[in-house]
N, C-alpha and C positions, 0 to 999 in steps of 0.2 A: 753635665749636671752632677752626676755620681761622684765626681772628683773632687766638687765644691764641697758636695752635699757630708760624704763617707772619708773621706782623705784630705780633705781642706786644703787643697793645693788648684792651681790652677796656669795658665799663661801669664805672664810678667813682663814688662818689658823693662823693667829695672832702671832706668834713667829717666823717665816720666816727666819731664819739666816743658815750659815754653819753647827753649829752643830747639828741642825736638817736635816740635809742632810747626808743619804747613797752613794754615791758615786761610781762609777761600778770600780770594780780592772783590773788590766790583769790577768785577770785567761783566759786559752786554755778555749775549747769544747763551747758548745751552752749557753750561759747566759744571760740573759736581761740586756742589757746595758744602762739601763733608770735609774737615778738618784731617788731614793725614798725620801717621805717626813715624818719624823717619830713627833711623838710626838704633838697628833694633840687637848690637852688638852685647849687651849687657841681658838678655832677653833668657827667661828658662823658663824652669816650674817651681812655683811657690805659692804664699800666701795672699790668698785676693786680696788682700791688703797692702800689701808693699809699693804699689804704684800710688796709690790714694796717699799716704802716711808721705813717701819721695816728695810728688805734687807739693802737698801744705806745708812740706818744710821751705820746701825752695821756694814757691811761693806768697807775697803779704796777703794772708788770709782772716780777716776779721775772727776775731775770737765768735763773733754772733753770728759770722759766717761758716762758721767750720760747725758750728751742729747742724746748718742746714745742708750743706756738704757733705757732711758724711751720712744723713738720714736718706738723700737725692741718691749716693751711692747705694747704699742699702738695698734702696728701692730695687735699682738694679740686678742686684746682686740676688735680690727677694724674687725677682720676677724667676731666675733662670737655676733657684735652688731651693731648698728646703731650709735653707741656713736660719737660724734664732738669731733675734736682734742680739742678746747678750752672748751668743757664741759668736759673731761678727764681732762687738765690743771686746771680746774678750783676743779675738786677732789684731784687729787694729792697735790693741795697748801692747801685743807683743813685736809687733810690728815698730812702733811707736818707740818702743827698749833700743828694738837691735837697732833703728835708724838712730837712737843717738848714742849709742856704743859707737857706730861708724863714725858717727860727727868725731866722736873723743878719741877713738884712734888717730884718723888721719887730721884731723887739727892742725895739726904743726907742721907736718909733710906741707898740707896744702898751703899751710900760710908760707912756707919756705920757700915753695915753688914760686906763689906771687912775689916773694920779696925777691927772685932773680930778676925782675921785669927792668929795664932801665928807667921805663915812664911811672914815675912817684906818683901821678895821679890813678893810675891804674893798681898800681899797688895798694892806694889810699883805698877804693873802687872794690878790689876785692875783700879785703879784710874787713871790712864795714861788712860786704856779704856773708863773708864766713859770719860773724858776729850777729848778724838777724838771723841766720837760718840755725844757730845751737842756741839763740833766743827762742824761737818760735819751735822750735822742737823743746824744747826743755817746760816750754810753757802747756802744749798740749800734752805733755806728762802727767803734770799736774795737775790740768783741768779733768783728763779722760783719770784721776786717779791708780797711775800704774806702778802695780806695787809686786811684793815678791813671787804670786798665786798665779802671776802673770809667766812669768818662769817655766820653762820647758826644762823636765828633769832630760839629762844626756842618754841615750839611748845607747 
C-alpha cells in the first residue's frame, strides 16, 4: 500500500492484453474459475497504471466504456491505497504519453516485421491492428486531456 500510496509505483506486468490471458472453460466438477495471467517476461515496478493504459490500447474499448473502466479500476486501486481520483488521473494521462511515445517509436519496426510475413492476408491483419491500437491510444489522449503538466521533469 505505502508504494502506491508514497512512491506511486507498484507490480506491472507490462504486456497486459488477451493473449496473456487464461481464461476459465465450462468444464463440470471443482475448477478454479479465476482468469490466469501468463507470460510475465516484460514484468517489474512502475506505474499502477501502465497495465490498465497497455489493456485499452490493445483492446476495442468503447469510448463510454473506458470511463467506466477506468472509474472500476479506481475503485480497486481506492480499496488498497490512499491514492486521489486526480492523482490516479493524473498517472493514467502519463501513462497514456509514454504508451503512445512507444506506439511512434516502434511503428515502423513493427510494421516491418509484419511486412516479412509471406501470407498478405496476415500482413493485411496486422497493420489494420497496428492502426486501431495508435487510433485508440491517440483518442484517449485526447479524451483524458493530456497535456504538457502531464510531464515528468528528468531527474
Amino acid at each position: 500500500q505505502n508504494c502506491v500510496d508514497e512512491k506511486r509505483y507498484t507490480l506491472v506486468h507490462g504486456d497486459f492484453h488477451m493473449g496473456n490471458m487464461l481464461l476459465p472453460t465450462e468444464i463440470e466438477g471443482d475448477v478454479d474459475r479465476r482468469p490466469w495471467l501468463v507470460d510475465w517476461s516484460f514484468s517489474g515496478i512502475g506505474n499502477p497504471s501502465v497495465d490498465l493504459v497497455f489493456f485499452m490500447a490493445m483492446n476495442d474499448i468503447t469510448a463510454q466504456d473506458t470511463e467506466r473502466v477506468l472509474r472500476e479500476y479506481f475503485s480497486v486501486v481506492k480499496e488498497r491505497s490512499q491514492l486521489s481520483w486526480n492523482d490516479f488521473l493524473t498517472m493514467f494521462r502519463q501513462c497514456l504519453l509514454n504508451q503512445f511515445i512507444i506506439l511512434v517509436c516502434y511503428d515502423s519496426l513493427c510494421r516491418t516485421m509484419a511486412d516479412s510475413s509471406s501470407d498478405e492476408r496476415m500482413v493485411e491483419v496486422q497493420h489494420a491492428h497496428f492502426d486501431r491500437v495508435n487510433t485508440r491510444c491517440a483518442h484517449m489522449i485526447l479524451l483524458y486531456n493530456v497535456n504538457e503538466g502531464d510531464i515528468l521533469p528528468i531527474a
